[in-house]
C-alpha positions in Angstrom: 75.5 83.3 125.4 77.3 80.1 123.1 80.8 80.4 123.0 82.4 82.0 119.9 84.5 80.0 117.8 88.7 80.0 117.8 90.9 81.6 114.7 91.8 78.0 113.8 87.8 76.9 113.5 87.1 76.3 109.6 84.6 78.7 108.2 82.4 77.6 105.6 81.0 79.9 103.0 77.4 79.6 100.3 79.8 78.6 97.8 83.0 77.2 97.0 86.0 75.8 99.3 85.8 76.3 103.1 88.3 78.1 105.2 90.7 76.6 107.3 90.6 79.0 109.9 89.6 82.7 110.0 92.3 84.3 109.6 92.5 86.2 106.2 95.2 88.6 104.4 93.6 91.8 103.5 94.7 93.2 100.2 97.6 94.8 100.1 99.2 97.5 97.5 102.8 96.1 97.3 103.6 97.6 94.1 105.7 94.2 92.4 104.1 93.5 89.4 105.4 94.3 85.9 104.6 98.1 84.2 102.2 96.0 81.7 100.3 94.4 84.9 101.7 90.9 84.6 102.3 89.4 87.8 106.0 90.0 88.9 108.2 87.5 90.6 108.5 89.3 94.0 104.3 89.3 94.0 104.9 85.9 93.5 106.6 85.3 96.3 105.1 87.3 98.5 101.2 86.4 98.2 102.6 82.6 98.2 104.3 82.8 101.4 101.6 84.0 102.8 99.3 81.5 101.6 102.3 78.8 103.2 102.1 80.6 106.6 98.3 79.5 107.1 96.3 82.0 105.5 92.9 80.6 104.9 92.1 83.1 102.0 94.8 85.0 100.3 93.8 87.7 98.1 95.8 89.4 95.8 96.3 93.7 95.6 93.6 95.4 94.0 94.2 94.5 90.4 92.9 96.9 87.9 89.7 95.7 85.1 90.4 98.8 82.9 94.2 100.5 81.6 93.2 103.1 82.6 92.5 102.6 86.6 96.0 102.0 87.0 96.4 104.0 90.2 99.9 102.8 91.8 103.2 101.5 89.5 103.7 97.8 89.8 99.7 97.3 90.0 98.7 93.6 89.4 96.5 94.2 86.0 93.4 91.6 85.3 92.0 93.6 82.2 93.8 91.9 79.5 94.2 88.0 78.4 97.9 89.1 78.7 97.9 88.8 82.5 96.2 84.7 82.1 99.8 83.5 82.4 100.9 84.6 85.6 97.3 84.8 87.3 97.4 81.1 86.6 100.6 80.6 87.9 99.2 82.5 90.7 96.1 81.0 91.0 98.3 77.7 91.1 101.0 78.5 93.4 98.3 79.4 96.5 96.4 76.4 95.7 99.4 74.2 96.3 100.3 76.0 99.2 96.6 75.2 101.2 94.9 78.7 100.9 92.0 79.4 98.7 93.0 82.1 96.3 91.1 85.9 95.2 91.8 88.6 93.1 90.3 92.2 94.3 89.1 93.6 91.0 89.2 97.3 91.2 89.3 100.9 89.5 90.9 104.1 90.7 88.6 106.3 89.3 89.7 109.9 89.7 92.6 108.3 91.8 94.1 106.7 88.8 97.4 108.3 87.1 97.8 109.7 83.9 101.5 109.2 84.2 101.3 105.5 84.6 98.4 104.9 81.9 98.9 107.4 79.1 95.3 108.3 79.6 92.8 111.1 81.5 91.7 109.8 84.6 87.6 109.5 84.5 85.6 109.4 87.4 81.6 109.7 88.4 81.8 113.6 88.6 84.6 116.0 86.7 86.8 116.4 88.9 88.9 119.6 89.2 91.2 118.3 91.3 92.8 115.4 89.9 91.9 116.2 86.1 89.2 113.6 85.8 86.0 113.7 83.5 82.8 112.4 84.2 82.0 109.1 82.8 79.2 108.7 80.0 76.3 106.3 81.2 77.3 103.7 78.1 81.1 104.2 79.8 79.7 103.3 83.2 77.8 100.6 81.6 81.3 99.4 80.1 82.8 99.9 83.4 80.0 97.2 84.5 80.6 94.8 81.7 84.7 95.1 82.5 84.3 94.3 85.6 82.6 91.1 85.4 85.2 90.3 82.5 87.8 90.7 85.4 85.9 88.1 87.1 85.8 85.7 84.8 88.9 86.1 83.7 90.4 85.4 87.2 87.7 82.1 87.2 88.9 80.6 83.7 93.0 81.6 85.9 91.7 79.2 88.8 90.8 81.8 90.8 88.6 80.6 93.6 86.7 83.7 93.6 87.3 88.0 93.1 86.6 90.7 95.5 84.9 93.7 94.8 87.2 97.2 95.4 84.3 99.3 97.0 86.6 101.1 99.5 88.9 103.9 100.0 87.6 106.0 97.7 88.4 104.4 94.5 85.8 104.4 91.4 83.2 101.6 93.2 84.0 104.1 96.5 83.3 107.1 94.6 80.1 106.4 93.0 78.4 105.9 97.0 80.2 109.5 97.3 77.3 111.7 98.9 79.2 114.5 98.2 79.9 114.5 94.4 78.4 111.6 92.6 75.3 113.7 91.8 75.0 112.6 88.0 71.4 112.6 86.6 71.6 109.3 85.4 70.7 105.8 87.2 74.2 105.8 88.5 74.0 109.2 90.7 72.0 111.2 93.3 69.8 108.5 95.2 71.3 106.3 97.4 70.0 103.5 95.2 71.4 105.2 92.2 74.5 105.6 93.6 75.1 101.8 94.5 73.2 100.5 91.4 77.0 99.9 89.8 77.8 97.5 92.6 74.3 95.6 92.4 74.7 95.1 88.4 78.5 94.3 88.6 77.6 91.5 91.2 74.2 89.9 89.5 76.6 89.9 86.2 79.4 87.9 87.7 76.4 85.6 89.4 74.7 85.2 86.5 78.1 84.2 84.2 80.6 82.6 86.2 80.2 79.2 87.7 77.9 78.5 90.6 80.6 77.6 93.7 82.8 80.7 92.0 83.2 83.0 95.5 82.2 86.8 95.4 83.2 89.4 98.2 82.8 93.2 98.9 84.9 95.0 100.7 83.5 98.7 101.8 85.0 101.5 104.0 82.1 102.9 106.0 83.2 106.2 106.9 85.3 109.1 104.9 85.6 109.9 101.4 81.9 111.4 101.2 80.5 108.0 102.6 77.8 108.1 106.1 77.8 105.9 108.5 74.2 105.0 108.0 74.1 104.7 104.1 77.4 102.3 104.6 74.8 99.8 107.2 72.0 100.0 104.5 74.2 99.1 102.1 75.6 96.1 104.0 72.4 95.4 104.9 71.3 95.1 101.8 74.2 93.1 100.7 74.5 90.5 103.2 70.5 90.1 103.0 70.6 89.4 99.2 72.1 86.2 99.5 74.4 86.9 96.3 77.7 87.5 98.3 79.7 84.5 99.9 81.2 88.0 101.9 81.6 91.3 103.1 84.8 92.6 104.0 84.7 95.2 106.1 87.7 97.7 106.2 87.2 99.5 109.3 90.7 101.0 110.0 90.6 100.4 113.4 87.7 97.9 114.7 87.4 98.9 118.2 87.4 103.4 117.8 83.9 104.7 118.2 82.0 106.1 114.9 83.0 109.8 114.0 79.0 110.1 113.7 78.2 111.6 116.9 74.3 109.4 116.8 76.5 105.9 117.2 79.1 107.8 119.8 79.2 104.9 122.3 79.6 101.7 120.1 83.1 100.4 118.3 82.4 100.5 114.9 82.8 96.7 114.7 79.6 96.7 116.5 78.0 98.6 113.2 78.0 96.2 111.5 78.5 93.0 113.3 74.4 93.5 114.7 72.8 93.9 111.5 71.4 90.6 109.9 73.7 88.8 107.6 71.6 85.5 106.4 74.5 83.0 105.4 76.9 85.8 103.9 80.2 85.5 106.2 81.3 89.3 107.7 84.8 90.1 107.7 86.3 93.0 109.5 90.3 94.8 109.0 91.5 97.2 110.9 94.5 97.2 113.3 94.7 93.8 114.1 98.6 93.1 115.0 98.0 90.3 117.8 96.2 87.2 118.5 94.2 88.4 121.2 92.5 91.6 119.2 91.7 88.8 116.4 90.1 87.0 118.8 88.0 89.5 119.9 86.9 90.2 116.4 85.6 86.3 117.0 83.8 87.1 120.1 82.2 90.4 119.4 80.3 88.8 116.1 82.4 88.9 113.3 82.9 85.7 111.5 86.4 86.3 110.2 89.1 88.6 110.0 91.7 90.0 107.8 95.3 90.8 108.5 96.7 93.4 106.6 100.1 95.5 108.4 100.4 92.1 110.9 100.7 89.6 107.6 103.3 92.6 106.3 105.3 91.6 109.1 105.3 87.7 109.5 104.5 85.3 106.5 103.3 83.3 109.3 100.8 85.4 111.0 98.0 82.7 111.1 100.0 79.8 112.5 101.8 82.0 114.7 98.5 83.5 116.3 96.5 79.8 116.2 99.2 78.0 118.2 99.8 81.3 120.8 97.1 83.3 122.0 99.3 85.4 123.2 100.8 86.1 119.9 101.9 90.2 118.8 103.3 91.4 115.9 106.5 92.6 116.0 107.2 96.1 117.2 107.7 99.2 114.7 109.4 100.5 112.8 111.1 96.9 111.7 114.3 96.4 110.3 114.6 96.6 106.1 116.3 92.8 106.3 113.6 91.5 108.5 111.2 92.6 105.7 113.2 91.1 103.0 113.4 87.7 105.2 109.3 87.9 105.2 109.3 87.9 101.4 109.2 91.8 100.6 110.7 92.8 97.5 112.7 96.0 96.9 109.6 97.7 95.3 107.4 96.9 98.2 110.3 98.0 100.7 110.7 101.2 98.7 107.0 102.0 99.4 107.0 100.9 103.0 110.2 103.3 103.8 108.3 106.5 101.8 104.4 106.1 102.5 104.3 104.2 105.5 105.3 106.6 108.5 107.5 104.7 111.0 107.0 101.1 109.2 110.7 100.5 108.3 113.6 101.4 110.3 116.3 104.3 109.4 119.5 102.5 109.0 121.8 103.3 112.0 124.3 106.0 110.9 128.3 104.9 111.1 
């Protein structure tokens, strides 16, 4: 068995700029853009750090293609020629800093907030629970069209390339629902139905945006009505069709065993790291805090990973990792001022303190 390759070995993808190493950020909700989706300062500075510390890619937060699918406050918005100005500066400021640059394009589907938009949520299915209505096949058909005009908006910003939102149960997510996305359309029932949307969304941006402009996936492939053996068709199928540079894989945590008791004895890396991928690269998150576990990623097949709680926690993650095998993120909770130092603003703080359990530190009491 060849060696496998270290984190600082470039990766080279079908299209567009190579990576300097394989070491990724994931997309993050940070929650420090502007209420109209401009980019805020404190995004600013926090995606460019990261591209400074030795990120090879840095992708933005999920960035919504619709006003609607706002589903967080302070969400990046790409569904408007408003937000050109600071994705450009955006675009600009990773370039200069050595990384290539992506925007994840998303929706939140039944997830997204009236409060925040002004506007029902809509969704696959009506859904009781949250309020949403079931999209009309011309609106999913619209949904299609916006999202490739997400794409080449972030192109025509300097964008490197976009990555697909198909996880966690937001609007891409909820369409491969087994569960629920039963519409009669060609957008629900069969599994083909179900991911049609993600094959037309992804032969539009091919077939309109420039020919070295990058295109990634990233899929969750358990929970939120998903199966474990639909999600490897469907990465199958990606990976084999040659029009992805990527799939991201967002795993939770690489190395636990499947909840599906038939692959009960295999990490759920393994899933996916033994089906054919033809030149498409295969990215994996999921609790990865330390060099070593990265590594491993390396070892066991995967051909990159991203960093997502780990480049939360140092700016410098990559470099930090490359030059010390031995390298571990630092121990939680962390202190509010070590945060601030690694470039978090006061919105992301604020959000780390409430909805991450035992991220940030209690202040000590006098």
């Amino acid at each position: 068995m060849s060696s496998q390759p270290p984190l600082s070995t470039p990766l080279t993808l079908p299209r567009g700029p190579a990576l300097k190493n394989r070491l990724a950020l994931a997309p993050l909700t940070n929650r420090q853009s502007l209420a109209d989706g401009s980019l805020g300062d404190d995004e600013y500075r926090w995606l460019t750090m990261r591209a400074e510390g030795d990120f090879s890619l840095t992708m933005t937060c999920a960035a919504h293609v619709q006003a609607g699918g706002q589903g967080f406050p302070g969400q990046l918005g790409i569904w408007s020629d408003t937000h050109l100005p600071g994705l450009e500066r955006l675009a600009s400021g990773i370039r200069a800093a050595g990384s290539v640059s992506s925007v994840q394009i998303q929706h939140s589907g039944c997830r997204a907030k009236s409060e925040l938009t002004g506007q029902q949520p809509v969704a696959p299915w009506d859904d009781a629970e949250t309020g949403a209505r079931a999209l009309s096949t011309a609106e999913v058909e619209q949904l299609v069209e916006d999202f490739i005009l997400a794409a080449l908006r972030a192109e025509r910003a300097g964008f490197d390339g976009v990555e697909l939102h198909g996880a966690h149960g937001y609007m891409l997510g909820q369409f491969l629902d087994t569960r629920n996305a039963l519409r009669s359309d060609r957008y629900g029932g069969s599994f083909q139905n179900r991911s049609r949307i993600l094959f037309e969304i992804i032969d539009g941006i091919r077939s309109r945006a420039g020919r070295s402009f990058q295109l990634g996936l990233r899929l969750s492939p358990e929970r939120f009505g998903l199966t474990l053996p639909e999600s490897r068709a469907l990465a199958q199928a990606m990976m084999g069709g040659g029009q992805l540079d990527y799939l991201d894989m967002s795993l939770w945590d690489a190395f636990k065993e499947p909840m599906d008791e038939a692959f009960k004895g295999k990490t759920l890396l393994a899933c996916f790291t033994e089906l054919e991928r033809g030149a498409t690269r295969l990215g994996v998150a999921g609790k990865i805090m330390d060099a070593a576990t990265a590594q491993r990623c390396l070892d066991q097949g995967a051909d990159f990973v991203l960093i997502g709680r780990g480049a939360i926690l140092h700016h410098d993650f990559p470099r930090r990792a490359i030059a010390d095998p031995g390298f571990a993120s630092a121990e939680l909770p962390i202190s509010a001022e070590h945060l601030r130092q690694e470039g978090v603003g006061p919105a992301f703080l604020d959000y780390l303190s409430t909805a991450w359990q035992n991220f940030v530190s209690k202040p000590e009491q006098r």
